[in-house]
Backbone as CSV, one residue per row, in Angstrom:
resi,resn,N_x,N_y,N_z,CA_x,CA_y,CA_z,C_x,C_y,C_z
1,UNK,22.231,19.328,38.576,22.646,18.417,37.546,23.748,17.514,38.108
2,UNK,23.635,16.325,38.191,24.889,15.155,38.349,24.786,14.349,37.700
3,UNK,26.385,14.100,37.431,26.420,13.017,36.612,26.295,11.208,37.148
4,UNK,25.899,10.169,36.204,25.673,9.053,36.449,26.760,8.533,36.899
5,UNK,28.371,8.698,36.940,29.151,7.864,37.351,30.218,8.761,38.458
6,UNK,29.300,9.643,39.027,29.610,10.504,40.524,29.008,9.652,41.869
7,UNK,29.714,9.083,42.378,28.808,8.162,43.594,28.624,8.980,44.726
8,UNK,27.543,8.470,45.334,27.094,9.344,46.409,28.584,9.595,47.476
9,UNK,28.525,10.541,48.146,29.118,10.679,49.152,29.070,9.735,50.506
10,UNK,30.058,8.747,51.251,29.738,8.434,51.937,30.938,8.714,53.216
11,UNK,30.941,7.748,54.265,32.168,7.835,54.781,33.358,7.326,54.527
12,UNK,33.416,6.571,53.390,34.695,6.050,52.538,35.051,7.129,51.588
13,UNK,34.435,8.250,51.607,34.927,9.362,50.682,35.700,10.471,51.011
14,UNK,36.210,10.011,52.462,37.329,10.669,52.946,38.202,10.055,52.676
15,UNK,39.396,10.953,52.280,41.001,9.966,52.670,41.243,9.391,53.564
16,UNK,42.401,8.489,54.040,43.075,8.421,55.465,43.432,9.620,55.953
17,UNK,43.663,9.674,56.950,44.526,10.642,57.628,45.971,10.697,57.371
18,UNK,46.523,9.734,57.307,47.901,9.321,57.286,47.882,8.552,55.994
19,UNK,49.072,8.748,54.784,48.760,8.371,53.464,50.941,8.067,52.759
20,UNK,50.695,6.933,52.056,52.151,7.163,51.455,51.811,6.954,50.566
21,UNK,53.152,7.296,49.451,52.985,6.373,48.089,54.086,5.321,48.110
22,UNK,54.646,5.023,48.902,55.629,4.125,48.823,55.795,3.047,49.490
23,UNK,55.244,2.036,48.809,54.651,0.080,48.858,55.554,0.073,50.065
24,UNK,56.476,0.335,50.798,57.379,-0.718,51.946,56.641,0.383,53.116
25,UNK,56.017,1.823,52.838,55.635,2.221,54.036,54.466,1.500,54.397
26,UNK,54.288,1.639,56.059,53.073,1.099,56.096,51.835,1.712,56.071
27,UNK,51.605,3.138,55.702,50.471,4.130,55.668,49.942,4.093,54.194
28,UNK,50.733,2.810,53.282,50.827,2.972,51.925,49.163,2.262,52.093
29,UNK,48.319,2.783,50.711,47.199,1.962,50.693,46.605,2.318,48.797
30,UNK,46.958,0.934,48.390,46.513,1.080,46.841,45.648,1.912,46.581
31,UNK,44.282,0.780,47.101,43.006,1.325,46.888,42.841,3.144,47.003
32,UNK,43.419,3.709,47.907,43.091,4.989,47.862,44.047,5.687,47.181
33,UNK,45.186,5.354,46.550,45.831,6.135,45.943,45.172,5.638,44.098
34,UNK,44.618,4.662,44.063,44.351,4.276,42.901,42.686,5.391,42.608
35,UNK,42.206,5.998,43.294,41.282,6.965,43.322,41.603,8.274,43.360
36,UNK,42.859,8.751,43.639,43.609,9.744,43.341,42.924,10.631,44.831
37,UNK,44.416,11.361,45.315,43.987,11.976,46.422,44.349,13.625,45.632
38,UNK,43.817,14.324,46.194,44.338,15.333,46.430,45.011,16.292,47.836
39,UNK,46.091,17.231,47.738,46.534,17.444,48.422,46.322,19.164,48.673
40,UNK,46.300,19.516,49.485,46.228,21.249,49.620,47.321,22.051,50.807
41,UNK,48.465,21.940,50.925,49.316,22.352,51.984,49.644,23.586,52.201
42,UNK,49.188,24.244,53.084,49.350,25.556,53.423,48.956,26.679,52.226
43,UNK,47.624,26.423,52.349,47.030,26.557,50.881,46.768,26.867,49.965
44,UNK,48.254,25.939,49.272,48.286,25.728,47.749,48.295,24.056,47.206
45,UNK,47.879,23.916,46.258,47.451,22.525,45.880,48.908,21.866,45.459
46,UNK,49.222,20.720,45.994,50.706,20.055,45.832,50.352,19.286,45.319
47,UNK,51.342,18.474,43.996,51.013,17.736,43.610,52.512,16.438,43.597
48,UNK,53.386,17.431,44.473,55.050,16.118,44.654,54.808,15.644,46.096
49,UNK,53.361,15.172,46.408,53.545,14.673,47.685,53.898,13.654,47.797
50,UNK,55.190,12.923,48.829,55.474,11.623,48.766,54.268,11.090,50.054
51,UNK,54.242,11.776,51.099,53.480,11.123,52.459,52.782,12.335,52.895
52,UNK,51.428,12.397,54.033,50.776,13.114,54.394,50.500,12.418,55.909
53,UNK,50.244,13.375,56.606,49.578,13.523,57.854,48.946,14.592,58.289
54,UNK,47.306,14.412,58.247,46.469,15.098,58.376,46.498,15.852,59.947
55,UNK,46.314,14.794,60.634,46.324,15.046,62.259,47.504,15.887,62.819
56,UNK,48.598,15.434,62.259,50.099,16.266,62.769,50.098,17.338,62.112
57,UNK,49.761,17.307,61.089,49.748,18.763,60.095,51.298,18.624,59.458
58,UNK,51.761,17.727,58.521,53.277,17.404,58.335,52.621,16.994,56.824
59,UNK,53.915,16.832,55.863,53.781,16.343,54.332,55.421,16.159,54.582
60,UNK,55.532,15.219,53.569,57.010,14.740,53.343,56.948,15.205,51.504
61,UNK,58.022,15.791,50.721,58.053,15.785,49.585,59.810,15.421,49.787
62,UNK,60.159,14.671,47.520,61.312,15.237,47.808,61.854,16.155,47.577
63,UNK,62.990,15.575,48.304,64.533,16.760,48.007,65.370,16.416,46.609
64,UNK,64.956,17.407,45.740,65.839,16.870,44.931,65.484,15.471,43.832
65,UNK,66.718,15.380,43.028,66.873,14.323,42.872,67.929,13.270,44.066
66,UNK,68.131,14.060,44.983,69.197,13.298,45.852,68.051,11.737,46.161
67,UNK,69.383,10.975,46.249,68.548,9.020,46.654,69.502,8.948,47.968
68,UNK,68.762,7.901,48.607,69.611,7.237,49.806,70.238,6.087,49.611
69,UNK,70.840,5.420,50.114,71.972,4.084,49.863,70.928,3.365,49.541
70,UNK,69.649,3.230,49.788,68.984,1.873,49.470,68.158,2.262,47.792
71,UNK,68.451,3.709,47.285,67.752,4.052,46.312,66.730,4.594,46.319
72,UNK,66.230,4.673,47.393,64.859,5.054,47.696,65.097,7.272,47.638
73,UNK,64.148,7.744,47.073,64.414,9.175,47.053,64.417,10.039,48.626
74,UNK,65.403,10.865,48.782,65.491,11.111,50.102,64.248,12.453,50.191
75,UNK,63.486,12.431,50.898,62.751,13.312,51.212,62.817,14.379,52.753
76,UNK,61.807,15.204,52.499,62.330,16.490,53.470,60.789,16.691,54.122
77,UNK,60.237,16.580,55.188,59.192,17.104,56.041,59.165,18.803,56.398
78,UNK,57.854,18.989,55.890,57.163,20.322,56.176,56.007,20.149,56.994
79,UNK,56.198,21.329,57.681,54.766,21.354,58.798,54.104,22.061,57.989
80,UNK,52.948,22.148,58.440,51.816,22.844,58.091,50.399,22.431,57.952
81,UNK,49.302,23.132,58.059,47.869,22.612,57.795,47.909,21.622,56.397
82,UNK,47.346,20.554,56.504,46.880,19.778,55.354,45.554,19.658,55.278
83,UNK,44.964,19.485,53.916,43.754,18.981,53.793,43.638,18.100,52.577
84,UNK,43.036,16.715,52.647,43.192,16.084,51.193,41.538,15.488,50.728
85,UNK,41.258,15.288,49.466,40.264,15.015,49.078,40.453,13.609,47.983
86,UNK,39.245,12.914,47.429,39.304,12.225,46.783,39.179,13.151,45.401
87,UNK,39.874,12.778,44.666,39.500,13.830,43.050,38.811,12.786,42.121
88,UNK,38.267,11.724,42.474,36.877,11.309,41.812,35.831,11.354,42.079
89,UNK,35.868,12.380,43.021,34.425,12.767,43.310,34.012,13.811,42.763
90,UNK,34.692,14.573,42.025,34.264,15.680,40.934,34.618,17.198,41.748
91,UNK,33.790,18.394,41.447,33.951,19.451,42.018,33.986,19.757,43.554
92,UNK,33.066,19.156,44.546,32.911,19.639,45.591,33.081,17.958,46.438
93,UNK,34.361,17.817,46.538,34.343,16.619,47.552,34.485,17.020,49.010
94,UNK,33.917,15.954,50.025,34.636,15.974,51.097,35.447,16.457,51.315
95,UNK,36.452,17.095,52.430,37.636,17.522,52.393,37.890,17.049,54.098
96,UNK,39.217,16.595,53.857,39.483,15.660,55.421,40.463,17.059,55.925
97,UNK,40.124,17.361,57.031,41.651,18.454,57.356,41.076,18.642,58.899
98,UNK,42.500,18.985,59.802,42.287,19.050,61.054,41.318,20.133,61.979
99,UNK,40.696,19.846,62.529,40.159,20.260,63.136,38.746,20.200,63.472
């Protein structure tokens, strides 16, 4: 059974590898955050991710409410396995993760 507004799987139905949410980075990319990613880090499903890197195996979340002089929220890098998916693709998407 599938539904009519599940699109096929293609190779745009992976994430980037490298992902922000924040417009001045340059890994920032509307289009795929406007499709909603999902995140899975050391695996449990995160949902305060500020940045991802698939390949390095790293996530940035923040710290806090602490900000930096320019306002921007100061964040803290964790290693670990990542894997992220598109979450409009319904139950069983793609899943981008190293290796």
């Amino acid at each position: 059974m599938t539904e009519e507004n599940t699109p096929e799987p293609s190779g745009n139905d992976v994430p980037p590898d490298h992902l922000s949410v924040n417009p001045r980075n340059p890994a920032f990319d509307a289009e795929a955050l406007q499709r909603g990613v999902g995140i899975r880090f050391k695996e449990r499903v995160r949902t305060d991710i500020e940045e991802y890197s698939i390949s390095e195996g790293w996530v940035r979340v923040q710290a806090g409410k602490t900000m930096d002089r320019k306002g921007q929220p100061l964040t803290i890098k964790l290693t670990g396995p990542v894997e992220a998916w598109f979450e409009d693709l319904g139950d069983n998407p793609p899943i981008a993760k190293k290796g």
